[in-house]
VEXLODREN-886713 format. One record per residue (C-alpha): residue number from 1; residue in one letter; x, y, z. Coordinates in Angstrom, 1 decimal. Each point is the difference from the previous one (the first is absolute). Layout:
// residues N
    nr   rest       px       py       pz
   NUM      a        X        Y        Z
...
This chain:
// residues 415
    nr   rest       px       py       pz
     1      x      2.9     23.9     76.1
     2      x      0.9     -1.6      3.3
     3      x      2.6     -2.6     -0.3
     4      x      0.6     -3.0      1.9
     5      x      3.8     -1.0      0.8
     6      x      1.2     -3.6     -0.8
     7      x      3.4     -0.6      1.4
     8      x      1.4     -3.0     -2.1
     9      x      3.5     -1.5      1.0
    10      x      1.8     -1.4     -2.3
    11      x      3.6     -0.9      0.7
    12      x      0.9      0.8     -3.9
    13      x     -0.5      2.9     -2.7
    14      x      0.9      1.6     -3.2
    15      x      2.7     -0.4     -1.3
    16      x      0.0     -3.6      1.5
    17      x     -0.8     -2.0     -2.9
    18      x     -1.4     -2.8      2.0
    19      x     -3.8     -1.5     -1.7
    20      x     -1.2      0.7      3.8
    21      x      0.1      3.8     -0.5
    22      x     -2.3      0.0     -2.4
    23      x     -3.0     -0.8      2.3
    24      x      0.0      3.0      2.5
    25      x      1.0      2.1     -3.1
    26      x     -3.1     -1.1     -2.5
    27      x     -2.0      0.2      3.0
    28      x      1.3      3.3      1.7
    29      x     -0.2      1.8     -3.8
    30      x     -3.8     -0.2      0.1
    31      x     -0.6      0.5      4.0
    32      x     -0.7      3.5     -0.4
    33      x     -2.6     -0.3     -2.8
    34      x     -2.3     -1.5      2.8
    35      x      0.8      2.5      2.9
    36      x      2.4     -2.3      1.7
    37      x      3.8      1.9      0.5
    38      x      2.9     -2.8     -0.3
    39      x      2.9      0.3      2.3
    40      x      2.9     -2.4     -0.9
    41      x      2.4     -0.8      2.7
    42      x      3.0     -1.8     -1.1
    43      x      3.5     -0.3      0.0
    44      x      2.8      2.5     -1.2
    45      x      1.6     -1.7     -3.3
    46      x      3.2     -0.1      1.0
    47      x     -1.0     -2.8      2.3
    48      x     -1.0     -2.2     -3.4
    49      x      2.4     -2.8     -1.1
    50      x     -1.5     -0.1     -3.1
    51      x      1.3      2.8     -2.9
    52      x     -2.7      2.8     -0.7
    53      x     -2.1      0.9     -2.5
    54      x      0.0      3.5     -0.6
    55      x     -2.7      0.1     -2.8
    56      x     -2.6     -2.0      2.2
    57      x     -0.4      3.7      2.1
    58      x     -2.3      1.0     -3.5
    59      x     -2.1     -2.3      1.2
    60      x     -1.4      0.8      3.4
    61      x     -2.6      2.8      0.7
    62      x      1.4      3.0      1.3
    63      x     -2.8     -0.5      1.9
    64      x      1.7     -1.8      2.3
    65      x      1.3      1.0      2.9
    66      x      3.1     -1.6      0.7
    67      x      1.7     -0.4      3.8
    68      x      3.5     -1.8      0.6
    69      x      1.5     -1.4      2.4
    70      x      3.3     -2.1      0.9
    71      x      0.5     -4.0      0.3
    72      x      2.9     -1.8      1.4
    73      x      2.8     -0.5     -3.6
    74      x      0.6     -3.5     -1.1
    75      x      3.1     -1.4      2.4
    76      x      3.1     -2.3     -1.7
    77      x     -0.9     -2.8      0.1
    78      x     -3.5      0.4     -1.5
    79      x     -2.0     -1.1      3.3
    80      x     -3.1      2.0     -0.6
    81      x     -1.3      1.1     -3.7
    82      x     -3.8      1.0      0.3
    83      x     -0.5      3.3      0.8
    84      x     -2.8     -0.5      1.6
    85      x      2.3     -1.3      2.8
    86      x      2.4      2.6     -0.6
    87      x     -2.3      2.6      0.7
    88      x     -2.7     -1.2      1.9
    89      x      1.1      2.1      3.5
    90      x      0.4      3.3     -1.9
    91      x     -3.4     -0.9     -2.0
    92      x     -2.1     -0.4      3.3
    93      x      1.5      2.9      1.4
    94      x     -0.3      2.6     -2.6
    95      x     -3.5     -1.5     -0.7
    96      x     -1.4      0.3      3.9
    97      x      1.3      3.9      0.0
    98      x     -1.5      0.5     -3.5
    99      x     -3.5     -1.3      1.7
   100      x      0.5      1.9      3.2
   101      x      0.6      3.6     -1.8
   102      x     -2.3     -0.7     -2.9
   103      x     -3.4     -0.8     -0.8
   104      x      0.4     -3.9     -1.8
   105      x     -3.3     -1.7     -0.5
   106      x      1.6     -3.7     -0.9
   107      x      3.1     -1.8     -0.2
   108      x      0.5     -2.4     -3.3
   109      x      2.8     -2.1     -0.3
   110      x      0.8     -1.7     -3.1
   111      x      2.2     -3.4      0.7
   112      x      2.8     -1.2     -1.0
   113      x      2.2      0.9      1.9
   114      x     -2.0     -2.5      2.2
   115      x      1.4      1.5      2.8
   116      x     -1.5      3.2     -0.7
   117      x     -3.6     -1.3      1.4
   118      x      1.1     -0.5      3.4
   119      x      0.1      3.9      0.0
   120      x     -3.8      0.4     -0.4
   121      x     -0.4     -2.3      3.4
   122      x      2.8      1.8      1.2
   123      x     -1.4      3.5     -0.9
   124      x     -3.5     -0.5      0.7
   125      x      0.6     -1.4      3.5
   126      x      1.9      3.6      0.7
   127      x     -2.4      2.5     -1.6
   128      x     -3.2     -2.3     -0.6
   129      x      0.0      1.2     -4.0
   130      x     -2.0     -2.6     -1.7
   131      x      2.5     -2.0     -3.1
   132      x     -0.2     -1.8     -3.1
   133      x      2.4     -2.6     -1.2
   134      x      0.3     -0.1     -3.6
   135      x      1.1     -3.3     -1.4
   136      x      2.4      0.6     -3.5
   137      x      0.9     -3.8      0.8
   138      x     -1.0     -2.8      2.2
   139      x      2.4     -0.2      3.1
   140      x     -1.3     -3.1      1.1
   141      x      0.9     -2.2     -3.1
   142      x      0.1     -3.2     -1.8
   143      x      3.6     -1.3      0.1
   144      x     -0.7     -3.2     -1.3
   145      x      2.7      0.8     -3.3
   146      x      2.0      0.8      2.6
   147      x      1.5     -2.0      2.1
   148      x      3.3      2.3      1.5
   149      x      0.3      0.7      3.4
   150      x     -0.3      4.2     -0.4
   151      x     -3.4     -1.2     -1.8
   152      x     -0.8     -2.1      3.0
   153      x      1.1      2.5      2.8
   154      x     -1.9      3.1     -2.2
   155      x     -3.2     -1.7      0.5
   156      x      0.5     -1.3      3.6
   157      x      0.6      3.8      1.2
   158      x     -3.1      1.3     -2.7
   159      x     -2.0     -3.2      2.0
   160      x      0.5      2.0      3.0
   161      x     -0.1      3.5     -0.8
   162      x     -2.7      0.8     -2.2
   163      x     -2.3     -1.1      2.9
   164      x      1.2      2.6      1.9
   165      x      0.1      3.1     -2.1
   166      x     -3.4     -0.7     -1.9
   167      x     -1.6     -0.7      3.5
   168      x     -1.1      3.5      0.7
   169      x     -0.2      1.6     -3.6
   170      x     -3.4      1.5     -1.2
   171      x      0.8     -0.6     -3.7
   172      x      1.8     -2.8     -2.1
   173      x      0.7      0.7     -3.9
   174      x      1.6     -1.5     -2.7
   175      x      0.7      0.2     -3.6
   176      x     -2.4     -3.1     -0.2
   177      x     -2.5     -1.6      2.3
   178      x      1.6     -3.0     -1.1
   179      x      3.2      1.5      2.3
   180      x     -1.4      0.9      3.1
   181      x     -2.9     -2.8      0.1
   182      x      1.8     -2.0      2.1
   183      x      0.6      2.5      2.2
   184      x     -3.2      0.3      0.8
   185      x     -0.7     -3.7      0.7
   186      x      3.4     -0.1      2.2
   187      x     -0.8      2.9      2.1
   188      x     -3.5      0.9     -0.4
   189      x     -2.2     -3.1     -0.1
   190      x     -2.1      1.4      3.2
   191      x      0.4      3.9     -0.6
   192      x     -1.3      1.7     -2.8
   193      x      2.6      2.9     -1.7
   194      x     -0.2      2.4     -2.7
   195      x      1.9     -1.5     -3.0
   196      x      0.6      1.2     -3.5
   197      x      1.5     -2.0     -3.4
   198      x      1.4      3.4     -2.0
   199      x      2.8     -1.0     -2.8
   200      x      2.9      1.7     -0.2
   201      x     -1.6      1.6     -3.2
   202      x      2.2      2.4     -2.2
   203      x      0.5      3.8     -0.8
   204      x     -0.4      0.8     -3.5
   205      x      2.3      2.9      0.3
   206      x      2.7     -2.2      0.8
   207      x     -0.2     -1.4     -4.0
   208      x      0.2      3.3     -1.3
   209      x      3.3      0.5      1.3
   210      x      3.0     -0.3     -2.8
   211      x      3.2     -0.6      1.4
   212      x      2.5      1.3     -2.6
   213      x      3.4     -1.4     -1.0
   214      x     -1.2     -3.4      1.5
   215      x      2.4     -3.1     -1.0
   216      x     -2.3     -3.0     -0.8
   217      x      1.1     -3.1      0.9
   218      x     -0.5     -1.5     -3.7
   219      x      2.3      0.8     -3.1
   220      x     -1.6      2.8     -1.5
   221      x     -0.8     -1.6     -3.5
   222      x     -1.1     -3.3     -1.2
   223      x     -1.5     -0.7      3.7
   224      x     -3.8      0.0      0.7
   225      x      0.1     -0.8      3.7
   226      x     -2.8     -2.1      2.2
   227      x      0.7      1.4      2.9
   228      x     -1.3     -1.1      3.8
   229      x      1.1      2.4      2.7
   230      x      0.4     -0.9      3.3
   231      x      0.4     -2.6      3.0
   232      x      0.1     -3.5     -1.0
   233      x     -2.4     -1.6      2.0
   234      x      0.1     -3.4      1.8
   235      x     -2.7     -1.5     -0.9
   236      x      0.6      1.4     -3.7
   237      x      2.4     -3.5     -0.9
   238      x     -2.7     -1.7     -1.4
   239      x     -1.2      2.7     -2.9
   240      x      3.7      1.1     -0.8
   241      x      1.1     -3.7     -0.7
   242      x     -3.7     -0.6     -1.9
   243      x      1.4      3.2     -2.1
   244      x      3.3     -0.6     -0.8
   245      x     -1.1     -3.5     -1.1
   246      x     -2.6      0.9     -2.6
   247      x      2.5      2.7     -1.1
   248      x      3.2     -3.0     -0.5
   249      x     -2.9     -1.4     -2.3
   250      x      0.0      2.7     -2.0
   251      x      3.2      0.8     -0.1
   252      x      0.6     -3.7     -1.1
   253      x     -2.7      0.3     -2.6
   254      x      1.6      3.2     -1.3
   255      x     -3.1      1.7      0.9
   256      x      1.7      2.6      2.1
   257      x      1.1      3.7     -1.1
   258      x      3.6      0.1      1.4
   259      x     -1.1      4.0      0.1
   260      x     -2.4     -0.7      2.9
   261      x      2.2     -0.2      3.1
   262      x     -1.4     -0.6      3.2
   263      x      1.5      2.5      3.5
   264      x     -0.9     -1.1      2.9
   265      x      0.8      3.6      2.2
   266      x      0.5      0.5      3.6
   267      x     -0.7     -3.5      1.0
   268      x      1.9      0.4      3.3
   269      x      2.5     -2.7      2.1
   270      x     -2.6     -2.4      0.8
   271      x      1.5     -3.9      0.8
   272      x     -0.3     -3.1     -2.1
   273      x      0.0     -0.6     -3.8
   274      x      0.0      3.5     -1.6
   275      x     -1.7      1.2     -3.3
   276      x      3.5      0.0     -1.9
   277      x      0.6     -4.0      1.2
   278      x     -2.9     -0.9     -1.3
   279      x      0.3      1.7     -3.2
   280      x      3.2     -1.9     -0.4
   281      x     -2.0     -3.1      1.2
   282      x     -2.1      0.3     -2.7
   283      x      2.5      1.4     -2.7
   284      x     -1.3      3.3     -0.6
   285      x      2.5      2.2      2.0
   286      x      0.9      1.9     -3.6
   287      x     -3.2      1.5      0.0
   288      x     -0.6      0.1      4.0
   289      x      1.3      2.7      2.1
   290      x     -0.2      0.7      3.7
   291      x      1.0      2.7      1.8
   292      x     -0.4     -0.2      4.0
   293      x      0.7      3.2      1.1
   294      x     -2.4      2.1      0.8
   295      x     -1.0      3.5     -2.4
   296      x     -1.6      3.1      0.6
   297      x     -3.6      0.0     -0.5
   298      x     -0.5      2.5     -2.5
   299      x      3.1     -1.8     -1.7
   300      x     -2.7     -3.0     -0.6
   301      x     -2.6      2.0     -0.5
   302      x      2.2      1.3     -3.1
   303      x      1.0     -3.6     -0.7
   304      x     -3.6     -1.6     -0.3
   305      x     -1.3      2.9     -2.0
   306      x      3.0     -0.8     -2.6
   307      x     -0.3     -3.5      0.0
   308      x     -1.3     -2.0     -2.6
   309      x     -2.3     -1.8      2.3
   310      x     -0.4     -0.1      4.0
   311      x      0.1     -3.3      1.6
   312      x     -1.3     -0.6      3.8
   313      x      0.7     -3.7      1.5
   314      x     -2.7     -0.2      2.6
   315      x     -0.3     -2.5      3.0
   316      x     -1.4     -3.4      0.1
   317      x     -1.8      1.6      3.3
   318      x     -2.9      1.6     -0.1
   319      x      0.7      3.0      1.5
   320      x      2.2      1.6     -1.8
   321      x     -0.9      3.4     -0.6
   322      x      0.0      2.2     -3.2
   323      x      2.5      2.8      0.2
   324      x      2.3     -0.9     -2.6
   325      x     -3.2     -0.3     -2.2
   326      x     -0.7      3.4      0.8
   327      x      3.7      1.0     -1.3
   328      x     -0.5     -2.2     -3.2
   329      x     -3.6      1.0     -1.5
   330      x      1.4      3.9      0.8
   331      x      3.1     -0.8     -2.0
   332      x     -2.6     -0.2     -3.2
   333      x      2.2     -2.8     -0.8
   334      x     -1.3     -3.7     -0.9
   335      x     -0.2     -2.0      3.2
   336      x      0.7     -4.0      0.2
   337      x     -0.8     -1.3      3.4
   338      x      0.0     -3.2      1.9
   339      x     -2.6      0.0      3.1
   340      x     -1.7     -2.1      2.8
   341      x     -3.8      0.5     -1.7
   342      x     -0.9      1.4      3.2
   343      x      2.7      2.8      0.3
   344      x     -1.6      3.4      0.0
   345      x      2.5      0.6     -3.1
   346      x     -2.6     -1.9     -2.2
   347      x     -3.0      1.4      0.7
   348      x      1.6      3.4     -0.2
   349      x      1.6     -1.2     -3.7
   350      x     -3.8     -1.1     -0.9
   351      x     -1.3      3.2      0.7
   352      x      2.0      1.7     -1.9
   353      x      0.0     -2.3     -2.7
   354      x      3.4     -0.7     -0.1
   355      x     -0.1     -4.0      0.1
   356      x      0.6     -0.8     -2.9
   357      x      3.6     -0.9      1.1
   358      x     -0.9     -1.6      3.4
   359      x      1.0     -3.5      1.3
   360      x     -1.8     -1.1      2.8
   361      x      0.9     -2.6      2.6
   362      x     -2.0     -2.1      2.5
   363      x      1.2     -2.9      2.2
   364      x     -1.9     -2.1     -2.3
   365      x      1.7      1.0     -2.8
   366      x      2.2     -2.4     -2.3
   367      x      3.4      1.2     -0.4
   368      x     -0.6     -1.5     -3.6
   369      x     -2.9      2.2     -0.3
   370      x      1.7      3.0      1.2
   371      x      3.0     -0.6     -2.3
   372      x     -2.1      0.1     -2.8
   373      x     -2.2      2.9      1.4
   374      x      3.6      2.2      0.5
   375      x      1.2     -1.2     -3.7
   376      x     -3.6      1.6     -1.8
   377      x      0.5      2.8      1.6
   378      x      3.6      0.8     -1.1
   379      x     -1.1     -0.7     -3.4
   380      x     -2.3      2.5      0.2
   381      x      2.8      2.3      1.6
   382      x      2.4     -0.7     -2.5
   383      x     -2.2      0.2     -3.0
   384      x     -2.2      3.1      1.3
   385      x     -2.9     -1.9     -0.9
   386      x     -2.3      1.5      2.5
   387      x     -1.4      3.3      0.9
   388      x      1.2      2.0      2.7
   389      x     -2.7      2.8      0.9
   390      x     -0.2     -0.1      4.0
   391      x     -2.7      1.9      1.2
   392      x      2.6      2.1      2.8
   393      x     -3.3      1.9      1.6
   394      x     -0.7     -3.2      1.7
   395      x      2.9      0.6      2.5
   396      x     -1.0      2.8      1.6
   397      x     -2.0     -1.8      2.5
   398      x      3.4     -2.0      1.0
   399      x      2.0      3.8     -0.3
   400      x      1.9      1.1      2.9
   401      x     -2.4      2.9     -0.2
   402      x     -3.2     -2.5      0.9
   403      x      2.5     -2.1      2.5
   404      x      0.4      3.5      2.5
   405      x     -3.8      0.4     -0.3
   406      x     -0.4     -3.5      1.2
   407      x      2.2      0.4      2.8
   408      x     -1.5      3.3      0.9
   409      x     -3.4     -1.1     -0.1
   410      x      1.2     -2.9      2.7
   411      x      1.9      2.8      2.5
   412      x     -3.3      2.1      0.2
   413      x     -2.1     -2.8      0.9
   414      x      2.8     -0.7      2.8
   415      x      0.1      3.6      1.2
């Protein structure tokens, strides 16, 4: 079968164990199931700050065909982290001689690094290949929690940017139409352009990998851990003190099994209050545990699958997206989550009939009434007094797999 060639730059790649690689690898694994050949241009690991992950490699499609190139190392004094910045000259380069010597029918660009989009403009006006920017995350953001003056200046350069390397594209993507809507209304009120909302979706193989000798980051007996993995979010403050309330109540009522601890795992360096202060706030921190440093994925993969039950702490925004949903259901482990109502995450968790152990949130709702939503459900959690019998088939529409087909169907239509 003739194959089309989609060059995808991406400044990281395994072993980087950064969430952002998982896009153009659950995407690129599937590519050639739908006659489209993915070519991934990033940078050489040894330009990475961050420490690698050598078992994320099991991961990606060999598939894939992998091209390297250089970026400028990380001076003292740190002046210039994203390697997007780094390695944006060596990128443009190396992809305009890939273009020139090779047949590529489309550029796609999955952002952040933010800076990375300026290279479709940048590309397109030298060899007039059509692009697609792919939006993991909103570049142009609400700040409003906060208020410090890299927030300020981030969004006063994205302000002025994003104008200019969307201008020209022939595609904008997302892992939520929620994501890249504004986009649209910003830049395209008076020009119509191919768009397409395609979650970041999941690989089943991925939970079939063991990863043996693994240290847990619970005592091995007497411990049956909730455990949520990942960023804490900003606008997650409100659910986590809701929780940590209703749980001082039980813990006051002696309602609580000392046994059930909760781990809080890879929450990253964000600013303000942090999970751990407000467990002491609220005097749980004996049975509260945060770790902020990142793990490997298939370290959490292992983690949620031997966890006593998987917690996600949504957003009170509507658009947060499901992929740590995705992660739980597949861990076949209970799954307690707190969600905007009209986060994708619930009506995937309804399909699948997994709601038995959902909190859902509106900007009507009572804080009272949450509190008291959040405390019936961990009695439920705590007692196992409900049944747990998700329906998993319902996810392959929402399956990396289905996310590629979506994106292909879009880049024939273009070309």
């Amino acid at each position: 079968m003739f194959m089309k060639n989609l060059l995808i730059i991406y400044p990281h790649w395994v072993p980087s164990n950064l969430a952002g690689v998982h896009r153009p690898r659950l995407i690129a694994n599937f590519l050639n199931d739908f006659g489209w050949h993915p070519i991934l241009l990033t940078v050489s690991p040894e330009y990475y700050e961050e420490l690698a992950d050598p078992d994320i490699a099991r991961t990606a499609s060999q598939d894939i065909e992998v091209i390297y190139t250089s970026a400028y190392k990380v001076s003292k004094p740190r002046v210039v982290g994203d390697i997007g910045l780094r390695a944006f000259p060596f990128l443009y380069k190396k992809a305009v001689e890939l273009i020139k010597t090779r047949k590529i029918d489309f550029l796609w660009i999955p952002i952040p690094s933010f800076y990375s989009a300026l290279l479709g403009r940048l590309i397109h006006s030298k060899t007039s290949l059509p692009y697609g920017i792919d939006y993991i995350d909103p570049w142009v953001r609400d700040i409003s929690n906060r208020q410090d003056w890299r927030s300020k200046l981030s969004l006063f350069v994205a302000q002025r940017l994003e104008p200019i390397a969307v201008k020209k594209a022939a595609l904008i993507s997302g892992v939520s139409t929620a994501y890249y809507a504004p986009v649209l209304e910003r830049n395209f009120k008076y020009k119509a352009i191919a768009h397409v909302g395609m979650p970041y979706g999941f690989d089943p193989k991925d939970h079939n990998i063991v990863i043996d000798r693994l240290k847990f980051p619970w005592p091995d007996k007497g411990c049956e851990p909730l455990v949520y993995a990942g960023a804490f979010l900003p606008n997650s403050h409100l659910f986590i003190k809701l929780l940590f309330q209703a749980i001082k109540l039980k813990v006051e009522q002696g309602a609580w099994d000392k046994n059930k601890q909760l781990f809080f795992l890879g929450t990253g360096f964000y600013a303000g209050i942090t999970i751990a202060d407000y467990a002491k706030q609220y005097g749980i921190e004996s049975i509260v545990h945060e770790v902020r440093e990142r793990f490997p994925f298939l370290h959490v993969l292992n983690f949620l699958s031997a966890a006593y039950a998987v917690m996600i702490i949504g957003s009170t925004e509507k658009h947060y997206t499901a992929s740590k949903t995705y992660q739980a259901l597949l861990s076949k482990r209970p799954v307690f989550g707190i969600f905007h109502k009209e986060s994708s995450a619930v009506t995937v968790m309804e399909e699948c009939q997994a709601a038995s152990l959902l909190v859902e949130y509106t900007e009507q709702s009572e804080e009272q009434f949450l509190l008291s939503d959040i405390a019936d459900k961990l009695e439920l959690l705590l007692n196992g007094q409900f049944q747990w019998t998700p329906d998993l088939s319902k996810l392959e529409k929402y399956s990396a797999r289905a996310s590629a087909e979506a994106l292909v169907h879009k880049l024939n239509d273009i070309i």
